[in-house]
N, C-alpha and C positions, 0 to 999 in steps of 0.2 A: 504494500500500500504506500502510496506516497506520501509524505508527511511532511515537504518542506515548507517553511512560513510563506516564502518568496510564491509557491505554486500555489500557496492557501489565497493568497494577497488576489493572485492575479485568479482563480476561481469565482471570489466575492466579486472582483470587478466583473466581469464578464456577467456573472448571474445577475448583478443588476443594472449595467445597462442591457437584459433582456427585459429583465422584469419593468424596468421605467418605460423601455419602448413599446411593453404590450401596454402598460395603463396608462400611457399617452393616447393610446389605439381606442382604449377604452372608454376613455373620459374626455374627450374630442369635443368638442361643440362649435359654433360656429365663427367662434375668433379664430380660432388656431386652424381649421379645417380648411383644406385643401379648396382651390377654387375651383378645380374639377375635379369630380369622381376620378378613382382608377379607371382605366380603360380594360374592360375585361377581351382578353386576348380572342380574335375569332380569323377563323380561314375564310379563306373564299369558299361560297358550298360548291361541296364535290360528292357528298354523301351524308348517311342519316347525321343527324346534329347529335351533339355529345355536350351536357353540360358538365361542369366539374367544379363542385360545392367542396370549401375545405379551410384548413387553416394553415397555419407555417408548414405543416408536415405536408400537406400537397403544391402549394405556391413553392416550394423549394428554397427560397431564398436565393443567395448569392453559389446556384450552382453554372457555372457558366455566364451568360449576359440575361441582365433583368431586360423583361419585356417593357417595350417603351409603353409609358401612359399609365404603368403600374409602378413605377417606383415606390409609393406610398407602403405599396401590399407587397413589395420585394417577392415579386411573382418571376420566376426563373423561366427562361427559353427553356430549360430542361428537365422540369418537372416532371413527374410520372405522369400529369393529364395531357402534354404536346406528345409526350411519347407514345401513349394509347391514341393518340389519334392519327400519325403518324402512321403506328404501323397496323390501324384497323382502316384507313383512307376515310376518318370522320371529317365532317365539319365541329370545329370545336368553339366553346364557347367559355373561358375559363375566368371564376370570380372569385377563385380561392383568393386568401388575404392571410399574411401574416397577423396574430394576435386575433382570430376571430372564432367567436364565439358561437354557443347555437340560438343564441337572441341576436346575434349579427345576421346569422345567416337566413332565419325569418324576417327580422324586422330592419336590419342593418342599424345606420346613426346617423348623425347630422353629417360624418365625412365621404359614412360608405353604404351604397346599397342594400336593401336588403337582398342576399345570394338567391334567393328561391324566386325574385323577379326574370332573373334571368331563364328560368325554365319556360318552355313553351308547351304547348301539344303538338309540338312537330320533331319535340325530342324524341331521340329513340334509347339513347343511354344517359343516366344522369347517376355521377357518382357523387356519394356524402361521406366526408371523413371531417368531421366538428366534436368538440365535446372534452378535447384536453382541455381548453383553458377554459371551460365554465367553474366558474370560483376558485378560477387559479388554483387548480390541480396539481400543474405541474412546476408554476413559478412558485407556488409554497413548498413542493419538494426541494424544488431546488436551492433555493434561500434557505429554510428553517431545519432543513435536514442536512444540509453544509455548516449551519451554523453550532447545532449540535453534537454532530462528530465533531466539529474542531475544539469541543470541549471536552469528548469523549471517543476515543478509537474502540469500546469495546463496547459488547451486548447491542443493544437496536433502542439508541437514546429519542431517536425521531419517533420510530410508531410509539413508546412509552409517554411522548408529548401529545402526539398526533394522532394517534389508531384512529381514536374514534370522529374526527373532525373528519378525517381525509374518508370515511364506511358514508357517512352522510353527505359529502360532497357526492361521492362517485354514485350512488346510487337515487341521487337524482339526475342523472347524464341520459338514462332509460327512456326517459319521459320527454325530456330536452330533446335528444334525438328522436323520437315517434314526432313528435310533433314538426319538428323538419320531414320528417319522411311523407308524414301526412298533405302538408302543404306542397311539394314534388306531385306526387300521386294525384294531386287535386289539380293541379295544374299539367302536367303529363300521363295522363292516366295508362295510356299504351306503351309508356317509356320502361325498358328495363334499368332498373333503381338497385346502385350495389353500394351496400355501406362499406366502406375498407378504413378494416382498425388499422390502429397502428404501430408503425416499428419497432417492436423491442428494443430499449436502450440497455438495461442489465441482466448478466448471467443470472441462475438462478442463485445460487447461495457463495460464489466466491467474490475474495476481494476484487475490484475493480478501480483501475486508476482513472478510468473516466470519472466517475465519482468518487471520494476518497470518503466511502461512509464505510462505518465499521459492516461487518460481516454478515450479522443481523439487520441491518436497515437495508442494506443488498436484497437479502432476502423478502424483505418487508415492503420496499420501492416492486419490487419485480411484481409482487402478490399486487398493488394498487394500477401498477402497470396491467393485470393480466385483469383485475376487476374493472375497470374502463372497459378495457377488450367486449368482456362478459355483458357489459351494463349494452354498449354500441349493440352485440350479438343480439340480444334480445326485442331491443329495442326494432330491428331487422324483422325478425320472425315476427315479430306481434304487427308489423305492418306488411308485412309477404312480400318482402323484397328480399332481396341477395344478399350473400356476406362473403368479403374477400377476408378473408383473415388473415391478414401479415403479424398481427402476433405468434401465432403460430407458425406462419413458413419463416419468418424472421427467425426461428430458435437457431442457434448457432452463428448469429451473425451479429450480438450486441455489441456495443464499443469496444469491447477488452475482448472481442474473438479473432482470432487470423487472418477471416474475411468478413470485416464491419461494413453493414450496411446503414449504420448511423457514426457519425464523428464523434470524435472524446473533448476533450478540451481544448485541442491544438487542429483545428480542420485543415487540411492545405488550401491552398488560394482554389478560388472558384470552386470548391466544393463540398459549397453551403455552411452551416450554420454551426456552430458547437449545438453535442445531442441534439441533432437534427438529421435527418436522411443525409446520405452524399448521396453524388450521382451513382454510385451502384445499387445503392435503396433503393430513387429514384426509374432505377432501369428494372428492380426486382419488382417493386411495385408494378410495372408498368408489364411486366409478363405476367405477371398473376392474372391484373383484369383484363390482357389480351385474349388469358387462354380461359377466362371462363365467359368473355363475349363469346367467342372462338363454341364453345363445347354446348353453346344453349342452357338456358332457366331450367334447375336442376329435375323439373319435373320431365324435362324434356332429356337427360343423360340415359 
């Protein structure tokens, strides 16, 4: 595990200029806000339309060149949504937005759209991957479970703070997402609708230097990571839509694996975000829901 002061220093900073930059996202009104919308990214039409609802984990960030007219929403040329349309020949229509929530993606803000305008009845796929950063889910891991271990390298000092704050955060994400799914559905009725969790960041029980939490908050982070998963899963089925599960095909691929498809602390240039997909996440994501466009609505397997 890493323990240097110098790498603690420079973890704090990093986690909170993310965390400033999502509650800027958040708390936006109409001083500060942008004089135009993001421009959400679209092809010329060639084929069915493809919308792609989402937050930092799909807009990609800083993976390659940001799309012009999205700087705000730091929406990447190489996201898993250009690359599913790419290589499925969609027309694509993409509104993912770093820092958004699943109240943004219903009702947006005074800076940003709401996501689910963007759907039409001419859509024929619309994917939804929202629901980390409702109640800061994962910017309070990251702050208060760093702050902890750096008072404590042993036992799981975070879920001993937090268990029970973070069971009541994630299990209202169920409902957060149905209610996105619902609004899709009502606006796309003949659209295939696929919710895709998200990327595993931590092994299951060993130390990690992407995170420098003791052993047990490893543990404990993983369990909250895989209940989000669960919370998105359901919230799927109880609306009869799809589910990509990259929680699960992500096992073996978190920040401290051999081949990470999410970045540690240290990302290389252009590819993306700390704990955030890279471009290889970005490309694994973007085969999964190639090949479940690809294989037909699981009634149809």
């Amino acid at each position: 595990m890493v323990r240097s002061r110098s790498l603690w220093l420079l973890v704090l900073s990093i986690v909170l200029t993310v965390a400033v930059g999502v509650t800027a996202y958040a708390t936006r009104d109409e001083r500060t806000a942008p004089r135009n919308h993001p421009t959400p990214v679209q092809q010329p039409p060639h084929g069915p339309e493809y919308v792609a609802i989402g937050d930092s984990f799909t807009a990609g960030g800083p993976i390659g060149a940001i799309q012009a007219g999205a700087e705000d929403c730091v929406r990447s040329h190489n996201g898993y949504p250009t690359r599913v349309a790419r290589k499925l020949d969609l027309s694509i229509t993409d509104v993912s937005c770093g820092g958004a929530t699943t109240a943004d993606a219903l009702k947006g803000s005074d800076a940003i759209p709401a996501q689910v305008a963007a759907v039409t009845p001419k859509a024929k796929l619309v994917t939804v991957s929202v629901g980390g950063n409702d109640h800061g889910i994962y910017v309070t891991a990251f702050i208060d479970c760093l702050r902890y271990a750096k008072v404590t390298r042993v036992g799981a000092p975070c879920k001993a703070n937090l268990g029970s704050t973070f069971t009541r955060r994630v299990s209202s994400v169920q409902e957060s997402v149905s209610a996105v799914l619902r609004a899709v559905r009502r606006r796309a009725p003949d659209a295939r609708v696929m919710v895709v969790t998200y990327l595993r960041l931590l092994p299951d029980d060993d130390e990690c230097s992407a995170l420098p939490y003791p052993v047990g908050d490893v543990a404990w982070v993983t369990q909250v990571e895989r209940s989000l998963a669960e919370a998105m899963r359901r919230a799927a089925v109880a609306q009869g839509v799809e589910v990509v599960d990259m929680q699960r095909l992500s096992a073996g691929h978190d920040a401290c694996s051999p081949e990470p498809w999410v970045n540690g602390l240290r990302p290389k240039a252009k590819d993306g975000w700390f704990l955030h997909p890279n471009a290889a996440g970005a490309k694994a994501v973007a085969v999964a829901v190639t090949r479940a466009w690809r294989e037909g609505p699981p009634e149809r397997r």
